[in-house]
C-alpha positions as CSV (number, residue, x, y, z in Angstrom):
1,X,82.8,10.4,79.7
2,X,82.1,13.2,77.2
3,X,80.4,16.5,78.7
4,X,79.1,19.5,76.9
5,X,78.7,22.6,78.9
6,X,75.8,24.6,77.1
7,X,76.6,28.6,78.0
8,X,72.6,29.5,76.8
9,X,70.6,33.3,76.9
10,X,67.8,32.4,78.4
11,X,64.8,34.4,78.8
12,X,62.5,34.6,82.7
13,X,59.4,33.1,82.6
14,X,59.5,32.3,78.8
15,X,58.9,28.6,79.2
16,X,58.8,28.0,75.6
17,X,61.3,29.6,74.3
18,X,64.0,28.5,77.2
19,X,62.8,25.0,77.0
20,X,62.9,24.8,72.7
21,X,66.8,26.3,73.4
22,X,67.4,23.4,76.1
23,X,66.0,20.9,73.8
24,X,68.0,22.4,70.4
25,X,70.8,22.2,72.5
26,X,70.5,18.3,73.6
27,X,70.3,17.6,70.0
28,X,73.7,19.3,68.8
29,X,75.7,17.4,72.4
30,X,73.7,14.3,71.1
31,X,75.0,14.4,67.5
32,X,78.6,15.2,69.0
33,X,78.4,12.3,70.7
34,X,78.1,13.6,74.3
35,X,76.9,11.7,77.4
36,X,76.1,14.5,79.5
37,X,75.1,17.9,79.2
38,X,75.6,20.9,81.1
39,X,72.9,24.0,81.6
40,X,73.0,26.7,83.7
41,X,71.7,27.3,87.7
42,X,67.5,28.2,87.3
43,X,67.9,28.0,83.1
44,X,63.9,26.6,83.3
45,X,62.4,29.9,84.0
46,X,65.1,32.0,84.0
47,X,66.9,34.2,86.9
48,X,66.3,36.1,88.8
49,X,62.7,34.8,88.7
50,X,62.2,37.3,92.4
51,X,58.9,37.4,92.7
52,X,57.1,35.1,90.3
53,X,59.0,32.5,92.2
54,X,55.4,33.2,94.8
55,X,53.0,31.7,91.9
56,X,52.5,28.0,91.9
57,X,51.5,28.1,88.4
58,X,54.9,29.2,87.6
59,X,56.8,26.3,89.5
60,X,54.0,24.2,87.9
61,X,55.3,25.5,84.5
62,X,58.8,24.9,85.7
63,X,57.8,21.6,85.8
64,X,56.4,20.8,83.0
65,X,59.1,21.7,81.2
66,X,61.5,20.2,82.7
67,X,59.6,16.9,82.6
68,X,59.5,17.8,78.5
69,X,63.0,18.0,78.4
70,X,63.3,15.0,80.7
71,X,61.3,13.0,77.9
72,X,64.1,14.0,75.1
73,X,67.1,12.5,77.3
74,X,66.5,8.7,76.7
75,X,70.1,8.8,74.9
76,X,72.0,11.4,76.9
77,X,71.9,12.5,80.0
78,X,71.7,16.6,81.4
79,X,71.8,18.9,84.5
80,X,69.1,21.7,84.6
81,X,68.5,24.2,86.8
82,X,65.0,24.4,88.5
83,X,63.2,25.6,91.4
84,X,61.4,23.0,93.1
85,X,58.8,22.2,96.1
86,X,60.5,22.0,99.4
87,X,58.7,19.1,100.6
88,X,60.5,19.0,104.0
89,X,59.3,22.4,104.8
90,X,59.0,22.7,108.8
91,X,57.2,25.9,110.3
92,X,59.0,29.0,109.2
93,X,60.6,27.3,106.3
94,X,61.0,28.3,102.8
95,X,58.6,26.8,100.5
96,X,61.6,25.9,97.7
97,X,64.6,24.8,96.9
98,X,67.1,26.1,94.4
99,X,67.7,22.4,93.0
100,X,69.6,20.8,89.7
101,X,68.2,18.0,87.9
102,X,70.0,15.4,86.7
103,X,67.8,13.9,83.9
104,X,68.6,10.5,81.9
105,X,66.7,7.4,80.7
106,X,63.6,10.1,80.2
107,X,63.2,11.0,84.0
108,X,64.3,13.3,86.7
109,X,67.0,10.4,88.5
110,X,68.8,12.8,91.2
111,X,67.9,16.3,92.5
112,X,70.4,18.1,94.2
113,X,70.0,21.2,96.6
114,X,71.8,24.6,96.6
115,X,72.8,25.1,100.5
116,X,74.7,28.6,100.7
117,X,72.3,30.9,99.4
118,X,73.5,34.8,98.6
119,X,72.0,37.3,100.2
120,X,73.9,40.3,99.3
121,X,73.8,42.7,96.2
122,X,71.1,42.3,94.2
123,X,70.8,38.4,95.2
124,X,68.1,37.8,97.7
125,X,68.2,34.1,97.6
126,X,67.2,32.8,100.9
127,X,63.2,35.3,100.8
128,X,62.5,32.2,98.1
129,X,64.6,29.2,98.9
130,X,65.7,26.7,101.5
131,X,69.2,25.9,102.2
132,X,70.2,21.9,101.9
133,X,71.5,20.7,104.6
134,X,72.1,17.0,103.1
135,X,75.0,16.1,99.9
136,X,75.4,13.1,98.0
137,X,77.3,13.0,95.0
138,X,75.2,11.7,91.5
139,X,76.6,8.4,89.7
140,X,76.6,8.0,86.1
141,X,78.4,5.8,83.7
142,X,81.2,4.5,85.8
143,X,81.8,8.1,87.1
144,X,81.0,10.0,90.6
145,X,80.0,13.4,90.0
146,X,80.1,16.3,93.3
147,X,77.0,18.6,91.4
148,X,76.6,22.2,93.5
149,X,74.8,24.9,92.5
150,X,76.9,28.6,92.1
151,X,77.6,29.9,95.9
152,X,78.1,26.2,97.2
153,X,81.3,26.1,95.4
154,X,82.5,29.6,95.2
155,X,82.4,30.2,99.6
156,X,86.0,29.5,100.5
157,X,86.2,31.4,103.7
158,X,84.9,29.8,106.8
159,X,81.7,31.7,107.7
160,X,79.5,30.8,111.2
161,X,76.5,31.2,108.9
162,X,77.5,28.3,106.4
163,X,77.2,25.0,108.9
164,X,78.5,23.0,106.1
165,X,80.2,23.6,102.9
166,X,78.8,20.8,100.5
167,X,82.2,20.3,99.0
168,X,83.2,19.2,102.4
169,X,80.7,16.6,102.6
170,X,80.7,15.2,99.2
171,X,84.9,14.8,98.9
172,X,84.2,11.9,101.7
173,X,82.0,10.3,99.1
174,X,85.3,10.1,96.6
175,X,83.6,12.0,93.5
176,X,85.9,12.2,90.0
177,X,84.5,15.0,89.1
178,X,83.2,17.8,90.1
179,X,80.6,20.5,88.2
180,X,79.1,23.7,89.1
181,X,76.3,25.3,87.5
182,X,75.9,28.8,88.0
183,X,74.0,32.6,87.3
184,X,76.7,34.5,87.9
185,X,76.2,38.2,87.2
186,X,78.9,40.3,85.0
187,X,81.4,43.2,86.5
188,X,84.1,44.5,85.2
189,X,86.6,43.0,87.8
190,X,84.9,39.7,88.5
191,X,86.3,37.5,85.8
192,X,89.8,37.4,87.4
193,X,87.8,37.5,90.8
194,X,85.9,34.2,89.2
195,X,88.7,32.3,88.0
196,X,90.8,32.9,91.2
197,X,88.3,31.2,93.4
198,X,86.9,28.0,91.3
199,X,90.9,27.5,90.5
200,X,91.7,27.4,94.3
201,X,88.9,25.2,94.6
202,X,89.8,22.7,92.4
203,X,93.3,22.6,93.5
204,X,91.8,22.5,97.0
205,X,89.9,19.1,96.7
206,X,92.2,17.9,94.2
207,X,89.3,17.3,91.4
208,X,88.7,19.0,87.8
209,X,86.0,21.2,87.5
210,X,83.5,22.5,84.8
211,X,81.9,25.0,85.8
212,X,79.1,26.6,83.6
213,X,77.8,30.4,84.0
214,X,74.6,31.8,81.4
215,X,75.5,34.8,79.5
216,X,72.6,37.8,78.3
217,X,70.5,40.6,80.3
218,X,67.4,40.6,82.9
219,X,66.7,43.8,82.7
220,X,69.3,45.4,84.7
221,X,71.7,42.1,85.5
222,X,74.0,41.3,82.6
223,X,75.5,37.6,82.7
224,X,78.7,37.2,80.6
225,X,79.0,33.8,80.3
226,X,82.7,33.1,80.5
227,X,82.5,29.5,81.7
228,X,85.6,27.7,83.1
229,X,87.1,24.1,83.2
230,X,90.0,23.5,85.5
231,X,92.1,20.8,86.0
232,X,92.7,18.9,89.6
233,X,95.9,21.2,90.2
234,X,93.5,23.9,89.8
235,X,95.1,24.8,86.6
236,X,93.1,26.6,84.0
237,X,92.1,24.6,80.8
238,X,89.6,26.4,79.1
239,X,87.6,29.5,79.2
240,X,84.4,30.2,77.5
241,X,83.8,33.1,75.1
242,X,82.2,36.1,77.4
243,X,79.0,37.9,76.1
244,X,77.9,35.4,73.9
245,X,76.3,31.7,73.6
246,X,78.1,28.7,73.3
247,X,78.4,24.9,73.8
248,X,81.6,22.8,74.5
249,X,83.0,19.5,74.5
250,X,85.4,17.8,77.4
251,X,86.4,14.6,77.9
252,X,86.9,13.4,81.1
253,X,89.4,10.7,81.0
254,X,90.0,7.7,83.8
255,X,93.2,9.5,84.9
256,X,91.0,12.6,86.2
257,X,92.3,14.8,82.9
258,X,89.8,16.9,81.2
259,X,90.7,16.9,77.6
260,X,88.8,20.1,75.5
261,X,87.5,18.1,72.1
262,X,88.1,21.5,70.8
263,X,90.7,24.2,70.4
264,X,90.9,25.5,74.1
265,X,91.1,29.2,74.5
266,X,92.8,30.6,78.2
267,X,93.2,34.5,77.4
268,X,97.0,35.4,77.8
269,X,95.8,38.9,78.9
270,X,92.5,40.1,80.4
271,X,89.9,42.4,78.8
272,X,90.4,45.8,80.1
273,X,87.2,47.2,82.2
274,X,86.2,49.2,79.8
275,X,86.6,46.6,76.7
276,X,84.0,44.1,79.0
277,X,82.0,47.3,80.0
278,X,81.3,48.3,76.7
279,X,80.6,44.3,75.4
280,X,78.2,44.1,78.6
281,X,76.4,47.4,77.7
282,X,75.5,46.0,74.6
283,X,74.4,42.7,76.0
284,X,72.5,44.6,77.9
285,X,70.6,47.4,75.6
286,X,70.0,44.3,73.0
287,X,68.4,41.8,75.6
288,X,66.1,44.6,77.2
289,X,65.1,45.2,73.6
290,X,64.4,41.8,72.1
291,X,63.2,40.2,75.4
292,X,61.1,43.3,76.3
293,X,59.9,42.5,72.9
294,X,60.7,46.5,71.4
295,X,63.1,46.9,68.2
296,X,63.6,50.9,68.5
297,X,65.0,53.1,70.4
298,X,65.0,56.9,71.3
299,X,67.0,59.9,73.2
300,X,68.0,63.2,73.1
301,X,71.0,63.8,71.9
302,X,72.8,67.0,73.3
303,X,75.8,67.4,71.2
304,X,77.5,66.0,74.7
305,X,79.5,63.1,75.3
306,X,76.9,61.1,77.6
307,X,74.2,61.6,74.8
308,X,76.8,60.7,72.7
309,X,77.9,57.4,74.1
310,X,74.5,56.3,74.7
311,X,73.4,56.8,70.8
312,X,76.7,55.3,69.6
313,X,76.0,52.1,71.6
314,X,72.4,52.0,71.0
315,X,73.5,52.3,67.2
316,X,75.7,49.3,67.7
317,X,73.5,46.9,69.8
318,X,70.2,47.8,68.1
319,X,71.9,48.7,64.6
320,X,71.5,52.1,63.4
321,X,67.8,52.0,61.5
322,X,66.0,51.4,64.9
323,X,67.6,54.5,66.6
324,X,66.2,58.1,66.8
325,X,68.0,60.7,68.4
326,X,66.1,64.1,69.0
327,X,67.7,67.5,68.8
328,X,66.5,69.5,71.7
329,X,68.4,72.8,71.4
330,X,66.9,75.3,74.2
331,X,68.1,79.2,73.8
332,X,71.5,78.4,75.7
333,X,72.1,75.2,73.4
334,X,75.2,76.5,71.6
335,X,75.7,76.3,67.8
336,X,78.9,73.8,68.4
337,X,76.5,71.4,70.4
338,X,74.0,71.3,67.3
339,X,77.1,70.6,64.4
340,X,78.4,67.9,67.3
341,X,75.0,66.4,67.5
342,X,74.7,66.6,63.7
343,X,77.7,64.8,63.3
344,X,77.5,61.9,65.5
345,X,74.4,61.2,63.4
346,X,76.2,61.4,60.3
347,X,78.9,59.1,61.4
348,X,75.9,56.7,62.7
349,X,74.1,56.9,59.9
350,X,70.7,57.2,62.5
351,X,67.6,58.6,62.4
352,X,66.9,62.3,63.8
353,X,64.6,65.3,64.4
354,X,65.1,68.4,65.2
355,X,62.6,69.9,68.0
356,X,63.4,73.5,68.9
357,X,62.2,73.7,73.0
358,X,62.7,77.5,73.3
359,X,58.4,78.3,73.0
360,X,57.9,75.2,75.1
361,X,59.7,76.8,77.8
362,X,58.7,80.1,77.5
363,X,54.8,78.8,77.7
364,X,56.0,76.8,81.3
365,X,57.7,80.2,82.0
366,X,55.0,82.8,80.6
367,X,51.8,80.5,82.9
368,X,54.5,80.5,85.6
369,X,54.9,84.0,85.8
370,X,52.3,84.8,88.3
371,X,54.0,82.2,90.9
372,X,57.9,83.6,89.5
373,X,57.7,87.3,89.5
374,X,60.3,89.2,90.8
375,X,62.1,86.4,91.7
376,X,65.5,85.7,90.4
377,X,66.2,82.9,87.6
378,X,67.1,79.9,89.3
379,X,66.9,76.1,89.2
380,X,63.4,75.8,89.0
381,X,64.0,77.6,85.2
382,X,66.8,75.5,84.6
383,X,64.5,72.6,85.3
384,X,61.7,73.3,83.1
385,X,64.3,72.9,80.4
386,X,64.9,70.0,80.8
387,X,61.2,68.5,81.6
388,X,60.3,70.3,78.2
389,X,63.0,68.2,76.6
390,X,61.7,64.9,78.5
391,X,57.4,66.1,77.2
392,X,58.7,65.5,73.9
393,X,60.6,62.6,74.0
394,X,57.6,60.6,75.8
395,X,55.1,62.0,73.4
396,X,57.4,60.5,70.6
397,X,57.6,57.5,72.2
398,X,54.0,57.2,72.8
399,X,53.1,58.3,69.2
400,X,55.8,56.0,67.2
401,X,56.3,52.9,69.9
402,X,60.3,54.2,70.9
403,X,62.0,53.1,74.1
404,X,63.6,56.0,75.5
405,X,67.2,55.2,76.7
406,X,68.2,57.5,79.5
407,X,71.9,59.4,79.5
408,X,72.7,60.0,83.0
409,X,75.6,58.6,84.1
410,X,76.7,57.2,87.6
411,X,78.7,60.4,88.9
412,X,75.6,62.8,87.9
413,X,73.3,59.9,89.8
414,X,75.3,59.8,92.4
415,X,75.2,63.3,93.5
416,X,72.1,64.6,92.6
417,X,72.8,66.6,89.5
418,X,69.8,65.6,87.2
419,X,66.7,66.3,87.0
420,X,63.7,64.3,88.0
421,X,60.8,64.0,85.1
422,X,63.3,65.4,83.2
423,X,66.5,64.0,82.0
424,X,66.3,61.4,84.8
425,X,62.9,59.6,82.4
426,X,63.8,56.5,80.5
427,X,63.3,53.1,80.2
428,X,66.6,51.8,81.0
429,X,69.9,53.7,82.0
430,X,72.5,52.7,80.0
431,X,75.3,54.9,81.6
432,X,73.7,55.0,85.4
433,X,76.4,52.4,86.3
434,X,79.4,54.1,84.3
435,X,80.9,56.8,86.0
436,X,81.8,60.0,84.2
437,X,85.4,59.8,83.8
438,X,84.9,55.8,82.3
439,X,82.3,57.4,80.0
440,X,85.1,59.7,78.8
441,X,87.1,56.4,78.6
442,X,83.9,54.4,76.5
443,X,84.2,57.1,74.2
444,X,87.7,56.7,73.4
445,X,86.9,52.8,73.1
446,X,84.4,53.3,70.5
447,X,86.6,56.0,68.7
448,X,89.3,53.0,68.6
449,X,89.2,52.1,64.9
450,X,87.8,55.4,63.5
451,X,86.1,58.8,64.6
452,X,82.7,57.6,65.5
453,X,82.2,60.2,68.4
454,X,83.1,63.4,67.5
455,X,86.2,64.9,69.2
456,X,84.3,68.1,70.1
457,X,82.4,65.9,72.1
458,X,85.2,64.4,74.3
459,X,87.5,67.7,74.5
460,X,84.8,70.1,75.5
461,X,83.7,70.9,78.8
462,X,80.6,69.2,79.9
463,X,77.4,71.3,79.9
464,X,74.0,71.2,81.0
465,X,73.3,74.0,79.0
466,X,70.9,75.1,81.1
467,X,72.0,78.5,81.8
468,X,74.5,80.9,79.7
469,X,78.7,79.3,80.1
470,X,76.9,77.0,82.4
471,X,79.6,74.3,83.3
472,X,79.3,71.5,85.4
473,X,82.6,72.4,87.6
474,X,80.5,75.2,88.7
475,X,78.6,73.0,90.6
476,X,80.8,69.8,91.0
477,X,84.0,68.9,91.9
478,X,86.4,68.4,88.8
479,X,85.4,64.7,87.5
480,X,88.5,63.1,88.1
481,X,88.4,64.0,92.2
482,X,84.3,63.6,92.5
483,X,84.7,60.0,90.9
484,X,87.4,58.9,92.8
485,X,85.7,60.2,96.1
486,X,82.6,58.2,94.7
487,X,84.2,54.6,94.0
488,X,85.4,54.9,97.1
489,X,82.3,55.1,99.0
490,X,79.6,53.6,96.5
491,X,82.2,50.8,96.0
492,X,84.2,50.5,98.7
493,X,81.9,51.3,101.3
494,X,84.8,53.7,103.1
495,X,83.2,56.3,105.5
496,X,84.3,59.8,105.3
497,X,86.9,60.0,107.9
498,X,88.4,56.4,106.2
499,X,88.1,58.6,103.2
500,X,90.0,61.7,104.4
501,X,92.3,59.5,105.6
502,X,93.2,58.4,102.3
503,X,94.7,62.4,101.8
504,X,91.5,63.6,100.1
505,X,90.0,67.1,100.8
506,X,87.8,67.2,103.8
507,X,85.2,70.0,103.3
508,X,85.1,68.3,99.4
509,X,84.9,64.5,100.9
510,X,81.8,65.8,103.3
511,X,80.5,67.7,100.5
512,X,80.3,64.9,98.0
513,X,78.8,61.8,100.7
514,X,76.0,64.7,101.6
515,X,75.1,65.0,98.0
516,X,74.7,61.5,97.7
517,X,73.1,60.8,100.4
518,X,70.6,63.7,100.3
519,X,69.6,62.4,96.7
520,X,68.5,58.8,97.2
521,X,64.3,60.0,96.8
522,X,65.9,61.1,93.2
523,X,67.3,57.6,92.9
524,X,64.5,55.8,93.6
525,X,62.5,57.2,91.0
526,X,65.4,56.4,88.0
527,X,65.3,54.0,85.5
528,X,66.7,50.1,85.6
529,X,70.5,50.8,85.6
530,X,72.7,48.5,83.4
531,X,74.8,46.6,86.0
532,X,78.7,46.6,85.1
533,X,80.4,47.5,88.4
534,X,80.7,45.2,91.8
535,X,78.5,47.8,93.1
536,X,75.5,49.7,91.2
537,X,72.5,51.8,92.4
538,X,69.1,50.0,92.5
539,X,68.8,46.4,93.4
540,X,72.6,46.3,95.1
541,X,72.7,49.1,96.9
542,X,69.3,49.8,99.3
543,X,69.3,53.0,101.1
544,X,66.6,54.6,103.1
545,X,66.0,57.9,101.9
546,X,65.0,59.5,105.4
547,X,67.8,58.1,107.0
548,X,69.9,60.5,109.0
549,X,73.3,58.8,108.8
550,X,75.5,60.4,106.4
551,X,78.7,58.5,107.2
């Protein structure tokens, strides 16, 4: 039997376009003479549907197009991914399933359930969808095929919650084969984390497995692709390019061999973290673009290495015509910052202004001056620098139709130090999931080949500028201690004492976990953050901001 695995960009609640893509791609596995093909966990309307998932018209939609595609598979056969009617439902139940489709001879002949549904991170599976309780493998030309649906195959820990792991269930039912079709988000460390646990599941049931992920951006959740066929020792045998679409060709032979009908690729050595961050940023600024259906882009560009990063990137994803990058010098912008600024866009070839903010500020400051006087400059001025900075950048984007890409990165989101309606506004955060000292580390990246970035930019100290010789170690820890204090808790979920433990400072650990903690209200009123760690703000990580718990 000859199976194409179709790793598509599909686009939520664009019925059209997903189903045209679906059907484009049954015609290319038809004309390579393929029997079966492959697509991706809830490719119909896309994922994560959340909340449309609550509108029958868009289930109804669901439906119609998979019934369309359904109609095109008289000659082949394929697996879809659809949410369907839970037509069980008892009192209290969940009014769908997360279900497959297994389409041939022009109708829907098998639907199979998803049972272990995540409910961690930003998945939030089981507020839409009820667990299956019931497995039976599908059969199809002379072959027995175990079908689950992402989690079901990747839980390999016994868990009171999960009654029944379907693999369980269906290896009594003898299957050849076993696929998995997934929407499985990107971080940086969870290809190796991917591959580990799909290999040690094939080797644990003794069966090959082809596994297919979807790769592009909803919003803030970047899928890389990167789907996997193993053999029955669990062995790898080939691995899908990451970040970008694809379709493949196996052959599953009588002796339960998978034989690639192209050259297979297994890398010999990983990306590093910051070569699959910097591939999943763009992924991501490119998708929230095209599917958000804008072509340009704006932000301020400081002459620092955030700003930088962010207009280098944009440059790259969006190509360099549809980027604007605004000079906002205030009276404490130095003359270095300007030239660096200036040179970035020369190197990028972008477009830019020039807006001087120095009378926009000193109008704020002069109708302030009744509330201010005879009190000492403080934050508050610092602040108005930067909201006069944002006023222009939203009236540009108003005026000329721009996005405007936020530059704050994780370790400045983290603790606090931005600010709100200032340079905290955006569209989407392209940095708000990259911490400071892997932004220094990005830079580098992009600077690989050829100065792109100017070096000023990465050797200087970082600035707000808000104030004269402001520095940010005058009110931070030096980035390389605050960042690892950071991943330990964002990420690792240590408390302080586990932290301190560790050898780190104790008035600096406290210090840092109150600063986070005390700035969640600013957090909640940010941008969509580009996911690219295990553990981002936003969606993953849900936080009152009253609460009095600071760990």
């Amino acid at each position: 039997m000859k199976i194409a695995l179709a790793q598509l960009n599909y686009h939520i609640g664009n019925f059209e376009a997903n189903t045209n893509k679906i059907l484009s791609a049954l015609d290319s596995a038809r004309n390579a003479g393929a029997d079966v093909v492959v697509f991706a966990e809830l490719c119909i309307g896309g994922y994560p549907a959340r909340d449309f998932l609550e509108f029958k018209e868009f289930i109804d939609l669901c439906e119609q197009s998979a019934q369309q595609i359904a109609a095109a598979c008289t000659d082949i056969a394929c697996i879809i991914g659809i949410p369907t009617p839970n037509k069980r439902k008892n009192k209290g139940g969940k009014d769908l399933h997360n279900s497959a489709y297994f389409i041939y001879d022009g109708k829907v002949q098998q639907i199979v359930n998803k049972a272990l549904l995540p409910n961690y991170d930003v998945f939030d599976e089981y507020r839409y969808f009820e667990p299956e309780t019931e497995f039976a493998c599908v059969d199809y030309k002379g072959k027995r095929i175990a079908l689950t649906i992402c989690e079901d195959l990747w839980n390999t820990i016994e868990n009171p919650l999960y009654v029944t792991r379907p693999m369980d269930v269906l290896i009594e039912q003898k299957p050849d084969v076993m696929i998995n079709i997934a929407a499985s988000p990107f971080a940086y460390n969870h290809d190796e984390e991917r591959i580990a646990i799909l290999g040690d599941n094939a080797k644990r049931y003794g069966l090959p497995l082809l596994y297919v992920n979807q790769v592009g951006a909803q919003t803030e959740i970047i899928f890389d692709g990167g789907s996997l066929v193993f053999d029955k020792n669990g062995s790898l045998v080939d691995e899908m390019p990451y970040f970008e679409e694809a379709i493949t060709y196996y052959t599953l032979n009588d002796d339960a061999t998978v034989t690639p009908q192209q050259p297979a690729t297994v890398m010999d050595e990983r990306q590093s973290d910051i070569e699959q961050i910097h591939q999943g940023l763009l992924l991501g600024i490119r998708d929230y673009f095209y599917k958000s259906g804008f072509k340009q882009a704006i932000l301020g560009l400081s002459g620092g290495i955030d700003s930088a990063v962010v207009c280098a990137l944009a440059a790259e994803a969006l190509g360099a015509e549809n980027v604007m990058a605004v000079l906002l010098p205030s009276k404490y912008s130095t003359g270095h910052s300007i030239q660096d600024a200036e040179d970035l866009v020369k190197n990028l070839g972008c477009k830019s202004e020039l807006v001087e903010i120095k009378s926009i500020t000193d109008a704020f400051e002069t109708a302030l001056h009744p509330q201010f006087e005879g009190l000492p400059f403080n934050i508050a001025e610092e602040n108005l620098q930067a909201r006069s900075r944002a006023v222009v950048l939203m009236a540009m984007c108003n005026k000329f139709g721009y996005i405007l890409l936020n530059t704050s990165n994780k370790s400045e989101s983290a603790v606090g130090y931005g600010t709100l309606y200032g340079d905290m506004c955006g569209g989407i955060s392209v940095l708000g999931d990259v911490y400071k000292t892997q932004v220094y580390q990005l830079a580098n990246y992009i600077n690989r080949n050829t100065e792109i970035i100017p070096q000023n930019s990465i050797v200087k100290p970082p600035s707000a500028e808000l104030r004269p010789d402001q520095k940010d170690s005058d009110s931070l820890p030096e980035y390389d201690m605050l960042d690892t204090i950071l991943m330990q808790y964002v990420e690792n979920r240590l408390s302080s004492g586990e932290i301190i433990a560790l050898g780190y400072d104790e008035a600096v650990v406290r210090r840092v976990i109150k600063l986070v903690n005390t700035a969640e209200h600013k957090r909640y009123q940010t941008p969509p953050i580009l996911r690219v760690s295990p553990k981002a703000f936003g969606m993953g990580r849900r936080m009152p901001i009253v609460g009095k718990y600071l760990s």
